[in-house]
Steps between C-alpha positions, in 0.01 A plus 500: 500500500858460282689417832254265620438344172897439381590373865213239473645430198876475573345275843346253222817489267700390820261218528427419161791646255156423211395705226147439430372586158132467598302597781182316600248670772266174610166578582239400734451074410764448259829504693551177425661619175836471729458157431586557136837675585839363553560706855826517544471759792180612743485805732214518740363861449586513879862458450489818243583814610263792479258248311175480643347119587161389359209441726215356279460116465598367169801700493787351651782742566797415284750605256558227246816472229586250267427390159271438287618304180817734438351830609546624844220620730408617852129479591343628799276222674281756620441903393428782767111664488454877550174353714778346743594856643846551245487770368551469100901586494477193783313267283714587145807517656580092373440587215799821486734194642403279226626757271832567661562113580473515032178417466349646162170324444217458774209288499264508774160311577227552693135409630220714320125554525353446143280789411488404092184304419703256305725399788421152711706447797834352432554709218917581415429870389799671366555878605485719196466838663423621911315760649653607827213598762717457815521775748894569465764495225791312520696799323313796722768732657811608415666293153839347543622517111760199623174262473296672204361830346242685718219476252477121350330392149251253556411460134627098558468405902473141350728392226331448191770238373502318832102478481513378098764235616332397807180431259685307236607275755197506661308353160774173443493419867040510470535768808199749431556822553333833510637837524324835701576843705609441867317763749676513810352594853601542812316222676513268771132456424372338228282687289149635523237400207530951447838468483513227231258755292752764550811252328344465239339792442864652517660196229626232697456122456663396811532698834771378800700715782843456354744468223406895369758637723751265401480537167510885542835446658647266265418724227663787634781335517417358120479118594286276232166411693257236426238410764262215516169459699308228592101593533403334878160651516284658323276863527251641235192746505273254632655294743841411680673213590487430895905473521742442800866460471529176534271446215722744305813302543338186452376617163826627426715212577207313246623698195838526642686199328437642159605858608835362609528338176417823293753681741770191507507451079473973430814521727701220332357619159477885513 
């Protein structure tokens, strides 16, 4: 994984020669957040080596750098799915690149299921803690200390400052905002009316099948996190929302100008 990794990064820097501050991971409906950057430079995940290529509509495949306002980014247009047939060091591996290519703060969005009764759809919920129910860990097997200690605190997945800030800013731009626990599953399928019980019986607000692992791996390599989710449909104990993914993008791209616009002001701000 440290070969593969620093050669994908040296291949980048050849290309590139940028040091990105942030890194951005755009989720299903709201990639057109690349609209908001300055892109100085864009690599087809294709082009990459030993990165794998996205196969899910509403991601598009691309590594993006440029600027936004004076800080530097690179966003992926498009994240990897353990539900695509990666398996987790596949789908986090970006994210180990991002670090190595400078990146020291992450921010990645997402698609969610609202489980909370006070959720509508098109709610902006900001993470404030995960529970990890996928079927692998992204840091199972043996630890290379290069990246990040074998056993990670996960007191602060999400970065309390970064979520404070992102509120603040939230409040003078009139973008409402509520906050929640992230329960990640494996997926493809949406979930059953039992398995919306289960979430929040076990504490989350929100449930998706991504961004967990991510985070994981960012962590243990003690990157700044702050996610964002967009609620697309909703589940509670009585009755489910009939959902397809088209309808999920199309709710996401609904509430997706004023996500950008949370995401565009935190990064020239924070």
């Amino acid at each position: 994984m440290w070969d593969k990794v620093q050669q994908t990064v040296e291949y980048i820097k050849t290309k590139t020669q940028f040091t990105p501050e942030y890194g951005v991971v755009l989720g299903s409906g709201l990639g057109g957040f690349a609209d908001d950057i300055t892109v100085e430079h864009s690599l087809p995940y294709s082009e990459i080596p030993n990165f794998p290529v996205s196969t899910v509509e509403g991601h598009k495949g691309a590594l993006l750098f440029g600027t936004i306002g004076t800080k530097k980014v690179v966003a992926m247009q498009g994240r990897f799915h353990f539900y695509e047939g990666y398996d987790m060091k596949q789908v986090t591996f970006p994210i180990r690149v991002m670090k190595y290519l400078g990146v020291e703060k992450l921010i990645v969005s997402n698609a969610s299921g609202g489980v909370n009764p006070n959720y509508i759809v098109g709610d902006i919920v900001l993470i404030s803690d995960h529970i990890n129910m996928m079927p692998e860990h992204p840091l199972r097997g043996k630890n290379d200390e290069r990246f990040g200690p074998r056993f990670v605190n996960m007191s602060q997945p999400y970065s309390k400052a970064m979520i404070a800030k992102a509120k603040t800013l939230a409040e003078n731009s009139n973008i409402e905002v509520k906050d929640g626990v992230y329960l990640s599953l494996q997926g493809p399928t949406f979930e059953t009316l039992a398995e919306y019980r289960m979430v929040k019986a076990l504490g989350g607000d929100c449930v998706g099948m991504s961004t967990v692992p991510e985070v994981i791996v960012a962590r243990h390599m003690d990157m700044e996190c702050f996610g964002v989710s967009v609620i697309t449909d909703i589940g509670n104990e009585d009755n489910i929302d009939e959902v397809n993914h088209e309808e999920v993008l199309q709710a996401a791209q609904k509430a997706e100008p004023k996500v950008r616009n949370l995401i565009k002001q935190l990064i020239e701000n924070y």
